[in-house]
Structure formats: C-alpha cells, structure tokens
N, C-alpha and C positions, 0 to 999 in steps of 0.2 A: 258738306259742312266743314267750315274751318274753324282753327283756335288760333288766338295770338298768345304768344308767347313774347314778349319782348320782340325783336324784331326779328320774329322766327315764327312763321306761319303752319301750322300742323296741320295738312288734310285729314278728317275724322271720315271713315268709314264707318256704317253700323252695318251689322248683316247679321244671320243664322251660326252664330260659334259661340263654344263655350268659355273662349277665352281671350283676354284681351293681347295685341300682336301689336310693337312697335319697331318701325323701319327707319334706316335714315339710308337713301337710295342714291345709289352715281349714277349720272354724274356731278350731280351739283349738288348732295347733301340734304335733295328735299325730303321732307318727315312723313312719316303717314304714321296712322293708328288706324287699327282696323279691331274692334269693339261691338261686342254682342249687345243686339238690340238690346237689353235690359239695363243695362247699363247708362246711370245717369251724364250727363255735360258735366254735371260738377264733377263726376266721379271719373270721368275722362281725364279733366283739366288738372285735375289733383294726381293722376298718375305719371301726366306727361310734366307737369311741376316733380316729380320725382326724381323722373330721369332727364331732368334737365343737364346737368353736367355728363352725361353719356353721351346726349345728342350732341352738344356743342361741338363734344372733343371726336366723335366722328365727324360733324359736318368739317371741322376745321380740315381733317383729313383732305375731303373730297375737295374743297375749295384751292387748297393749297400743292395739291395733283398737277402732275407735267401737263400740260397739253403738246398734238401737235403740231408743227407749223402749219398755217393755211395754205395750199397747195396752189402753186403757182400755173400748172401745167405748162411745163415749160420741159425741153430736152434734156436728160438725166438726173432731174426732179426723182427723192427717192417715196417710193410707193410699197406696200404691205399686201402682198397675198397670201392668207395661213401661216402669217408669221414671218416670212421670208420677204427680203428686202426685193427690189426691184426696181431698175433703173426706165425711167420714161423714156421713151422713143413716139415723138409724135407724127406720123405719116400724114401729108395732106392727098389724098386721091378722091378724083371723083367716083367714088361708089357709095354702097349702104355703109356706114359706120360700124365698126370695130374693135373688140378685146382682143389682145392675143398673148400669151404669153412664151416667149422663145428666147431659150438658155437663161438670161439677168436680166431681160429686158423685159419690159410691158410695153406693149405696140398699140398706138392707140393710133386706127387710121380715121380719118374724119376729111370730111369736105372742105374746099381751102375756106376760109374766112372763119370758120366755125370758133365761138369764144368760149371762153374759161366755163362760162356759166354752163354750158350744152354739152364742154368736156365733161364737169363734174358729173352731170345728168348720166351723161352716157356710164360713166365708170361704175355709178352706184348701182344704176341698173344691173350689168355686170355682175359687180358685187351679190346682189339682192340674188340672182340667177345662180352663183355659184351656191351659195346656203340652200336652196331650194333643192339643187340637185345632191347634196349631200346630205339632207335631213333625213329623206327617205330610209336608210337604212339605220340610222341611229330610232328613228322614231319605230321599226319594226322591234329592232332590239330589245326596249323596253318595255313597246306593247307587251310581248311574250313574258319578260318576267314579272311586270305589273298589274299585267291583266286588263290593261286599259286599251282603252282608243281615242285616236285625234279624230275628229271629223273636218277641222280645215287648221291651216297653217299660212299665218300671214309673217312673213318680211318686209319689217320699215324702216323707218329712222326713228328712234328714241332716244329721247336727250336724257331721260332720268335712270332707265332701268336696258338691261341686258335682253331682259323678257318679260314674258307675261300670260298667264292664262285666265281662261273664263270656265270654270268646272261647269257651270249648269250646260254650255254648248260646246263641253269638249272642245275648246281654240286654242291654241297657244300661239306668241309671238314673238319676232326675234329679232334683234335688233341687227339692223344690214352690217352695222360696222365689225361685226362677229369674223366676219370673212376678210377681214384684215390683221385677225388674232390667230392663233397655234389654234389647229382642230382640236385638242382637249380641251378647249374653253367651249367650242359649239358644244361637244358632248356634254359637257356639266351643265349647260343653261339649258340643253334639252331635257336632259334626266330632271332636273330642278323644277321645270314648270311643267314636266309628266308626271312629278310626284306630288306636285299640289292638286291635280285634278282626284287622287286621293285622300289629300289633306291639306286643305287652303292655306293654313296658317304654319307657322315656323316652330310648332311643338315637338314635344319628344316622339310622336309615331310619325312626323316626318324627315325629324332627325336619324331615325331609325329607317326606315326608308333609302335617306342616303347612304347609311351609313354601310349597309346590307350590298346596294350597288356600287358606289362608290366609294370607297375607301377613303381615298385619298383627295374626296371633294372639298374639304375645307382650305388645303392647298393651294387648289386651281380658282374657288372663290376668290380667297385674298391675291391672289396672283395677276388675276383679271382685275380686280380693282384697283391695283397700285401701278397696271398699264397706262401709257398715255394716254387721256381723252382725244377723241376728234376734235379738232379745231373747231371756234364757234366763229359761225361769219355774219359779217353785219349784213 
C-alpha cells in the first residue's frame, strides 16, 4: 500500500506491532511506515501529514549526498576494499578470471576482450564473497549475546537500505556495497538487523538493544550515511 504525499510517495506497511515506525532510507530518501494493523489510512495519512517537514529535511539529505564516480575500469582507476583505497591493475590472461589484492593494487585478471560490463560483474561478485566470509564471526558474536539465530544470510545490491531482515524466517540481508566501507560499518548493519529479529521496529527496547552492544552505534549509523553513495548507472 502507498500514500501520496505531494510528490512524495510513502510505502504503508501494516503488520503485528504496537506501534507506528517512520523511516526515510539511503540511499535515495524513500519513506516507509510500518503501522499496526489497527490502525486506520486516515489515521496513517494524518501521521505522516505530521511529520512531513522531518521527512523532506532528511530526504533533502540523502538526495543532495556525494555519490561516486561510475567506474571506468580502467588502469589505476581508484577502488574501496574495507575502506582503503586501491589502485586497479587490469591483467588480461587467458585463465579463469580474478580478484587479487597485492600491496595498493587490485589485480583484476580477465580474459582479453572482456568489457566493463563483466568487469563490474566479476568485482561485485568478489565483493558479495568477501562480506560472506566475514559475517560469520560477527553473526556468532551476537548470536551468543542476543540469544538469537540466523538461519540464512543473503548478500545483494540494494539501492535503498544497508540491510534488512525477515524475523518470522530469521534472514537478514546485506547490502554488497558494505565491503567497500570500514569493517565497523559491516558490524553495525549486522548487530542492527540481529537486533530487529528481537524487535522489528525502532522503539526504545531496541534502542536499548543497541545501546547495551553498541555503544557507539549511532556514530557509525550517521557515519555510513553521510559516505559516498555507489554510483547509479544507466
């Protein structure tokens, strides 16, 4: 279900919660509301008619965010592994295609002709592989002090959000571009969407939540937010 707002579309969630949760998500400012079934449309619309000047002045936020350039793949083209710069080194050999990271450089070897389109391919892949092999101990870590479990873990691309989970089948999700950020940001989006599989919405027992494991998570929130977006390609 949607709402218009002026030329501001609000995705309407209805679900199981006692209380109504409004978001305005990076990277591009879209809204949600997420609203206990009881809850009337009027009584939605007239909330988000509330907080209309809150949302604008975060979307303005997220709209008016660096992005960063669209990636050429080209010889000393600069690239982000965990935060750290990285100069491209494109090898053409015939073998199976490869990541490699040595001293400053990213070594991307590929078969000769292979174009931009099949390097990105190949990078994000990469990319998605590295967060994979590094969730696993993060996601131990707060199993044990949260008491929870993941039963799967996907890595994608998402244009709106960092993460995401699904409490009724234990999932959570991550967004690939994560492994181009400082590992404190993977750890806060994993703590974040392991603390919603105890409390879905953004209330004070999951404020408290964070607050308990992370201290210093509202930091690394806004930190990650005010990082470059990934470039959008036509």
């Amino acid at each position: 279900m949607q709402l218009e707002l002026g030329d501001i579309t609000i995705d309407v969630i209805q679900k199981d919660i006692k209380n109504v949760h409004l978001s305005v998500n990076p990277p591009h400012g879209n809204v949600r509301i997420s609203a206990p079934i009881s809850m009337s449309f009027d009584a939605i619309r007239a909330f988000a008619i509330d907080k209309l000047v809150w949302i604008k002045s975060e979307r303005k936020k997220f709209l008016a965010q660096e992005r960063e350039p669209v990636r050429e793949f080209l010889d000393r083209e600069s690239h982000y592994v965990w935060g750290k710069r990285y100069m491209l080194e494109i090898v053409e050999v015939d073998e199976t295609p490869s990541v490699e990271l040595k001293h400053s450089q990213l070594v991307l070897k590929v078969r000769p002709g292979t174009d931009r389109s099949k390097m990105r391919s190949l990078l994000d892949e990469w990319y998605r592989e590295k967060i994979k092999a590094a969730v696993p101990e993060l996601v131990a870590k707060y199993s044990n002090r949260l008491k929870v479990s993941i039963d799967r873990l996907f890595v994608q691309d998402m244009k709106t959000q960092w993460g995401g989970c699904n409490p009724s089948r234990n999932n959570i999700r991550l967004n690939t571009d994560l492994a181009r950020k400082s590992p404190e940001y993977l750890e806060y989006v994993v703590l974040h969407e392991m603390a919603h599989l105890l409390e879905p919405t953004h209330n004070d027992r999951f404020t408290a939540i964070m607050d308990a494991q992370m201290p210093n998570w509202r930091q690394y929130r806004d930190e990650l937010n005010r990082l470059p977006l990934k470039a959008e390609l036509e």
